[in-house]
C-alpha positions in Angstrom: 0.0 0.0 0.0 1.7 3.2 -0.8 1.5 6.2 1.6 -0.6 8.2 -0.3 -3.5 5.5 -0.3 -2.7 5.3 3.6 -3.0 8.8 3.8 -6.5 9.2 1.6 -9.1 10.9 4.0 -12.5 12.6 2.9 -11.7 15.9 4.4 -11.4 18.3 1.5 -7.9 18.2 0.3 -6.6 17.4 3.3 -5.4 14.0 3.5 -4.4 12.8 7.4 -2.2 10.4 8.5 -2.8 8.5 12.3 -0.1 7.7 14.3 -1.7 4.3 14.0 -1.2 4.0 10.3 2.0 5.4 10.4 3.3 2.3 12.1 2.0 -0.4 9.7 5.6 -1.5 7.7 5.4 -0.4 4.2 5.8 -4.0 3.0 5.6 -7.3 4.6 9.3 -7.8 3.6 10.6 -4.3 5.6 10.5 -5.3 9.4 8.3 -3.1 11.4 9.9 -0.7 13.7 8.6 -0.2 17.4 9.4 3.5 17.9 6.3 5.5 17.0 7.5 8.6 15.5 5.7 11.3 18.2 8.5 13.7 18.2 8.2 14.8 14.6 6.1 17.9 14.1 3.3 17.5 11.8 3.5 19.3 8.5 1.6 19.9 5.6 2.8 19.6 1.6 1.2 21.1 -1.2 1.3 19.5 -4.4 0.5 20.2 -7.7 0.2 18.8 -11.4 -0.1 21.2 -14.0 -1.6 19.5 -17.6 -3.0 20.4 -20.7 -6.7 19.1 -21.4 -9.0 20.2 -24.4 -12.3 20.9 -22.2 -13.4 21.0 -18.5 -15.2 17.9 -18.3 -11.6 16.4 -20.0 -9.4 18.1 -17.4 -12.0 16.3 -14.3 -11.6 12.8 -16.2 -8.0 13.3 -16.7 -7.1 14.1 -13.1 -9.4 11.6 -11.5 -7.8 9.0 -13.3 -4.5 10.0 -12.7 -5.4 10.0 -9.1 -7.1 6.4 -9.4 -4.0 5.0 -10.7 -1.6 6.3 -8.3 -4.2 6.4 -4.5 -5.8 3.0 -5.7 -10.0 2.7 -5.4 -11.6 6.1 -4.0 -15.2 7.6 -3.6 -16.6 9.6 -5.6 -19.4 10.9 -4.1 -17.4 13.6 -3.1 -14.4 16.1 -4.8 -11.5 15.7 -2.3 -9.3 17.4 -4.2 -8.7 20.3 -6.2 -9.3 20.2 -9.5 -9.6 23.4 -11.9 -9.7 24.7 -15.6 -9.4 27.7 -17.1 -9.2 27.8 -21.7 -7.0 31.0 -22.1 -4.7 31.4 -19.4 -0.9 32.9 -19.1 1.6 30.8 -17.4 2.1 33.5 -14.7 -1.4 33.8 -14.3 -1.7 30.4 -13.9 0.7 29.9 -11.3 -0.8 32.8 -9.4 -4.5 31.6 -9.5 -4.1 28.0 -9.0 -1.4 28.2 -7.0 -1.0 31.3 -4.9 2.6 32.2 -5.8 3.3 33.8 -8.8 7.0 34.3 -8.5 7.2 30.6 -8.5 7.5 30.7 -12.4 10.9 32.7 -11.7 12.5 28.9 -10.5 11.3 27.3 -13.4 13.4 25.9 -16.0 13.0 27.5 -19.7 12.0 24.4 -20.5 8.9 23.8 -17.7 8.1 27.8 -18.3 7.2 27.2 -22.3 5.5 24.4 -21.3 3.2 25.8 -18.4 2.1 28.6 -21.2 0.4 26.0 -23.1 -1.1 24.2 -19.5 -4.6 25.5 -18.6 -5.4 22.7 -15.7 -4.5 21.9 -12.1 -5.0 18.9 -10.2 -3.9 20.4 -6.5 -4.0 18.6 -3.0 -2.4 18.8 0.6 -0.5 15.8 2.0 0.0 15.8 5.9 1.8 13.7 7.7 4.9 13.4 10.1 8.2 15.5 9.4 10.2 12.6 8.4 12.3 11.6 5.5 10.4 8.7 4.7 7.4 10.8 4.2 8.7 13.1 2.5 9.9 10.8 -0.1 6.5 9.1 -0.1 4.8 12.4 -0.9 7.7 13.6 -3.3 6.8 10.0 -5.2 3.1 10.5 -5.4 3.1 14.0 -7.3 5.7 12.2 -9.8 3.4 9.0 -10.4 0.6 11.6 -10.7 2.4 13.5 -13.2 3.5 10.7 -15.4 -0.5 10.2 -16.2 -1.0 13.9 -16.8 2.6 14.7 -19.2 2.5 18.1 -16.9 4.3 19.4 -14.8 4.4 18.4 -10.9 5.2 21.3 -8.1 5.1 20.0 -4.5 6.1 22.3 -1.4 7.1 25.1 -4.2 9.6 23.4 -5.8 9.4 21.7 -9.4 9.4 18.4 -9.9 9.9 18.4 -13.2 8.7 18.0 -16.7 7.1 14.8 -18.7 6.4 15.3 -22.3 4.0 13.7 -24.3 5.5 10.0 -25.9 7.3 10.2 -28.9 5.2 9.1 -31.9 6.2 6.0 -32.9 8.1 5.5 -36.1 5.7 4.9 -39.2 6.5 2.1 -40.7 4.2 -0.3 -43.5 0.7 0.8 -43.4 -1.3 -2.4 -41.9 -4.1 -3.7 -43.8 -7.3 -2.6 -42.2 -9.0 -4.6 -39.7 -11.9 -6.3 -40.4 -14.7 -7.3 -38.2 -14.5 -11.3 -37.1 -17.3 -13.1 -37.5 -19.7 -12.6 -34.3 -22.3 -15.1 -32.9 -25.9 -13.7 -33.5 -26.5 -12.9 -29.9 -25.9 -9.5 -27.4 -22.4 -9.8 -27.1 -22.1 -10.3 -30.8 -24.5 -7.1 -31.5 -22.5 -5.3 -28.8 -18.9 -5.9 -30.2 -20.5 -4.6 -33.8 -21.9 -1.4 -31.9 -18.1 -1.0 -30.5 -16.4 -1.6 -33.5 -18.9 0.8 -35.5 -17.3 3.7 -32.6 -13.8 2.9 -33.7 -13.5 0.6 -30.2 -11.7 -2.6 -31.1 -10.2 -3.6 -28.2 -11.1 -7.2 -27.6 -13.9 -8.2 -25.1 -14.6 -11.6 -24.0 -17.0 -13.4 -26.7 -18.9 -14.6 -23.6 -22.2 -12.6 -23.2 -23.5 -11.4 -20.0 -26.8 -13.1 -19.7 -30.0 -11.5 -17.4 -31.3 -14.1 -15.4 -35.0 -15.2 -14.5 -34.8 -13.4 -11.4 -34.0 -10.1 -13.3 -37.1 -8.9 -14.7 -38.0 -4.9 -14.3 -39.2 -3.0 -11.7 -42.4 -1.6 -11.3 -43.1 0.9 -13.9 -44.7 2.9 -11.3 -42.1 2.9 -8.9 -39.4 3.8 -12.4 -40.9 6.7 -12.4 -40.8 7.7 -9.0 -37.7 6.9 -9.3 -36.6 9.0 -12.2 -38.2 12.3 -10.7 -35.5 11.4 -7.3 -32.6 11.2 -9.7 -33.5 14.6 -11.5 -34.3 16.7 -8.5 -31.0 15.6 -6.9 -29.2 16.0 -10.7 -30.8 19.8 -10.6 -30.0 20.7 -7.1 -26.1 19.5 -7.2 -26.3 21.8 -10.8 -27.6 24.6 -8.6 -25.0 24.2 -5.9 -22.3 26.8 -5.8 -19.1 26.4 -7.0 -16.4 28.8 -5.7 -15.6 31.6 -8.6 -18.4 30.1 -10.5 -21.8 31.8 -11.7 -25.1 30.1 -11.9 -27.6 30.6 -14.2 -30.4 32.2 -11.5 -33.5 30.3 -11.5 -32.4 27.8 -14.5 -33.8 24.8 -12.7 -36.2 26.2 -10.0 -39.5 25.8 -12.1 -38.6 22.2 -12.7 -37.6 21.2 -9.1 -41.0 22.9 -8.0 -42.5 20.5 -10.7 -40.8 17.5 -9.4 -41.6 18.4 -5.6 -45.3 19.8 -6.3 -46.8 16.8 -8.7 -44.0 13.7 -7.6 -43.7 14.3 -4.3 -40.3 13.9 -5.1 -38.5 13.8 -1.8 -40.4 10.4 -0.8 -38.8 9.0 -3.3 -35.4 10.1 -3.1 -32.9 7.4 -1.4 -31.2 7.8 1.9 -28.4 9.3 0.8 -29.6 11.5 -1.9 -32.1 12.9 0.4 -29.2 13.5 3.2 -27.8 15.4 -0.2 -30.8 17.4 -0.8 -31.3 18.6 2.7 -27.8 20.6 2.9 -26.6 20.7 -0.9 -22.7 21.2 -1.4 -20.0 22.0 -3.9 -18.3 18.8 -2.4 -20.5 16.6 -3.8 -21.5 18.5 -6.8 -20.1 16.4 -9.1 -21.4 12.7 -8.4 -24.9 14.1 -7.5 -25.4 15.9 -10.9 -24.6 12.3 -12.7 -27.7 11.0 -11.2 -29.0 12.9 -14.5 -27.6 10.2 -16.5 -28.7 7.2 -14.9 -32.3 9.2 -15.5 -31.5 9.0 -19.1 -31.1 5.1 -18.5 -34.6 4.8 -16.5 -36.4 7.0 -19.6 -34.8 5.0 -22.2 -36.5 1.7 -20.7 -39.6 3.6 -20.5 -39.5 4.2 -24.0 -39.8 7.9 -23.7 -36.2 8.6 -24.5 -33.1 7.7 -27.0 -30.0 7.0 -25.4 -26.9 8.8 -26.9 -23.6 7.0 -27.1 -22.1 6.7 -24.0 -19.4 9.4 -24.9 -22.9 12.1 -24.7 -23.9 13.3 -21.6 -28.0 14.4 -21.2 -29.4 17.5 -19.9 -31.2 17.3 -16.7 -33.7 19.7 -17.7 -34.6 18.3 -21.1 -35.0 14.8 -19.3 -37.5 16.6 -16.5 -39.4 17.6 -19.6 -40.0 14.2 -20.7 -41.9 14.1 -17.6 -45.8 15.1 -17.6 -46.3 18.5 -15.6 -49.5 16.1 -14.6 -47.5 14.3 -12.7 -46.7 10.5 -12.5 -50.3 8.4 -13.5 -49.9 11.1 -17.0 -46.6 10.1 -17.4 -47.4 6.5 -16.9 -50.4 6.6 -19.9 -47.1 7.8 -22.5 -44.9 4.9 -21.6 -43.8 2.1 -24.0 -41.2 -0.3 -22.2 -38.5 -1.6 -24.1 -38.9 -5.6 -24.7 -36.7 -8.1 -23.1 -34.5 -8.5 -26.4 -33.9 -4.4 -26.4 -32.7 -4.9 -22.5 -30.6 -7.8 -22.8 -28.4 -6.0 -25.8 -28.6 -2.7 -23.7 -27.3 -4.4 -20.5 -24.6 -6.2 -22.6 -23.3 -3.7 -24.0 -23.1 -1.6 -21.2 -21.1 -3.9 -19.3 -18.8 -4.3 -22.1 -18.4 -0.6 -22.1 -18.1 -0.5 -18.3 -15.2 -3.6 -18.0 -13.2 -1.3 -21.3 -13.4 1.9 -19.0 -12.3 0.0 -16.0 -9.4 -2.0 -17.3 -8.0 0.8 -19.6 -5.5 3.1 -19.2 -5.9 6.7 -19.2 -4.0 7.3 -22.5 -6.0 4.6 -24.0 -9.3 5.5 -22.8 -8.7 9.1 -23.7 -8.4 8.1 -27.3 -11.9 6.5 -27.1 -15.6 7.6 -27.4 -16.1 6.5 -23.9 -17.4 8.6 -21.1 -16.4 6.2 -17.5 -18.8 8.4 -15.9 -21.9 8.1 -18.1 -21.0 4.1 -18.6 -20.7 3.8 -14.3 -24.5 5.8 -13.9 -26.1 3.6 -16.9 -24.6 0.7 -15.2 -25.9 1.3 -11.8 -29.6 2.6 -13.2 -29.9 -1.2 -15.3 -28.3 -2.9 -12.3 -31.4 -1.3 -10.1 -33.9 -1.9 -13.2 -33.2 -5.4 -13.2 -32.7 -6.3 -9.7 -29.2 -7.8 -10.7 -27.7 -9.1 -7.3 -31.4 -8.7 -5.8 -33.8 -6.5 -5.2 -32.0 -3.6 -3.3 -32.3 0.0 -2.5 -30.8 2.2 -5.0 -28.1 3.0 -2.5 -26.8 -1.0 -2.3 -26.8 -1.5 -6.0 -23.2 -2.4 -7.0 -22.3 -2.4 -10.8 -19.1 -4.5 -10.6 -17.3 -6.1 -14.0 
């Protein structure tokens, strides 16, 4: 386990370290020393990897992934760390805004300065822990891993870190014949390698399709509803949350969550922890709250009363909430058509297949695909719930594993 998993915490940026966990060896090969280190002061580190990305939404995927590959497994129903964009930015003002110290750009080598100018994203965080050498070395290592998945440039405790460029292209050499599709079985996994293949994804998936049992048959349509209206008045109220530095369209979803609450009596139907959510709204969890949109999108497609986009599209919240009658739910009940069993079976199929890609691939591979891990995770959980897979739970227990 590397230190900076140990020292993963919830606070925001602020990861803490125990005197406890600063004890456990840091392999089972390195013998573990009895003297607790209690004389060390405790100190705080700030790191930072600055990177290039094309859009916001890019520059929150990039950095979560480098910070999945190098803390292990994480939550993400909340934003623990720091993680900012800006499209036309000078490298100076760069350093100043997302970093506080603007001479910093006067240590830099020429090098790391061109490069900053053509940065416009920051993945920041604090590390605390004991003064020692060994974390401090643990800390210095974390930032570097981070920055080999970002090609950036990594600062911690104001001091660079250095520099990684893109890969070299690789040499060009005879132009390979094009692929062509194998032959598929006539089943969902067949249809859904076609459907990947068709979206220039041709990395191989396992021929074996995932099958939906007897004991998965849908919910309630009643109850699908219901739960759509939950998922959209959470989506809208994490939308409306503020964001430091950022301005909100005023009033852009209020006449929608008064539609939900008036004719849905929404917040009966909200689960445990979406309602917890609702009650005191946050930046914090902002951005796992406003993808309950998209699991929506899953919940309307089943009803018939919406086309799903490839999973590289997000939805808008609002435009789903109009796909619900202003009548409220027995309206929106009388305009339902639910997909067949065939229709579900290729849909849940292909959505795992989409879900193990987005797992098992690396960030520079999945950036090079039509592949949104977020929008692929939410359809994932939304058919999981649909078709009781792993039993009938409560939204909050679903678990959309590959």
């Amino acid at each position: 386990m590397s230190l900076f998993s140990k020292l993963f915490r919830r606070n925001k940026n602020v990861i803490e370290l125990s005197e406890e966990e600063l004890s456990e060896p840091i392999s089972e090969t390195e013998p573990q020393t009895e003297e607790q280190p209690v004389s060390h002061e405790t100190i705080r580190l700030d790191g930072a990897v600055y990177f290039r990305a094309d859009t916001a939404d890019d520059a929150r995927m990039m950095a979560r992934y480098a910070l999945r590959s190098t803390a292990g497994s994480f939550s993400e129903t909340e934003d623990s760390f720091d993680i900012r964009f800006n499209e036309h930015i000078s490298a100076k003002a760069l350093i100043k805004q997302f970093f506080g110290d603007a001479e910093m750009g006067d240590k830099l080598e020429e090098t790391e300065r061109q490069a900053l100018s053509g940065f416009n994203a920051v993945l920041s965080l604090t590390i605390s822990g004991y003064d020692t050498e060994q974390f401090r070395s643990e800390a210095d290592k974390t930032v570097r891993d981070m920055n080999e998945e970002l090609f950036g440039l990594a600062v911690l405790d104001g001091k660079s870190l250095g520099l990684v460029n893109d890969r070299e292209p690789e040499a060009e050499g005879p132009k390979a014949e094009a692929e062509e599709l194998p032959v598929l079985p006539d089943n969902s996994r067949g249809r859904s390698v076609t459907l990947l293949w068709a979206h220039g994804i041709k990395e191989t998936v396992s021929a074996q399709e995932d099958i939906l049992g007897e004991g998965n048959y849908p919910r309630n349509d009643t109850d699908v509803v219901k739960r759509i209206a939950g998922l959209l008045y959470t989506a809208m109220t994490a939308l409306s949350a503020p964001v430091p530095g950022q301005t909100l369209p005023v009033g852009r979803y209020s006449k929608l969550l008064s539609k939900l609450s008036d004719k849905y009596a929404v917040r009966e139907s909200l689960s445990a922890k979406e309602a917890e959510y609702v009650k005191q709204p946050s930046a914090a969890g902002k951005a796992a709250m406003s993808l309950k949109s998209e699991a929506a999108a899953l919940l309307l497609w089943y009803l018939g009363l919406w086309e799903l986009p490839w999973a590289d599209t997000s939805s808008d919240a609002a435009e789903l909430t109009g796909m619900l009658s202003p009548a409220g739910v027995e309206e929106t009940l009388s305009k339902t058509r639910p997909r067949g069993r065939g229709e579900i079976e290729d849909m849940y199929d292909l959505t795992v297949c989409q879900h193990w890609l987005t797992v098992r691939m690396g960030l520079n591979e999945l950036s090079s695909i039509p592949l949104d891990p977020d929008i692929v995770y939410a359809r994932h959980y939304a058919l999981n719930w649909l078709m009781r897979v792993g039993g009938k739970k409560k939204w909050d227990s679903v678990t959309p594993t590959t």
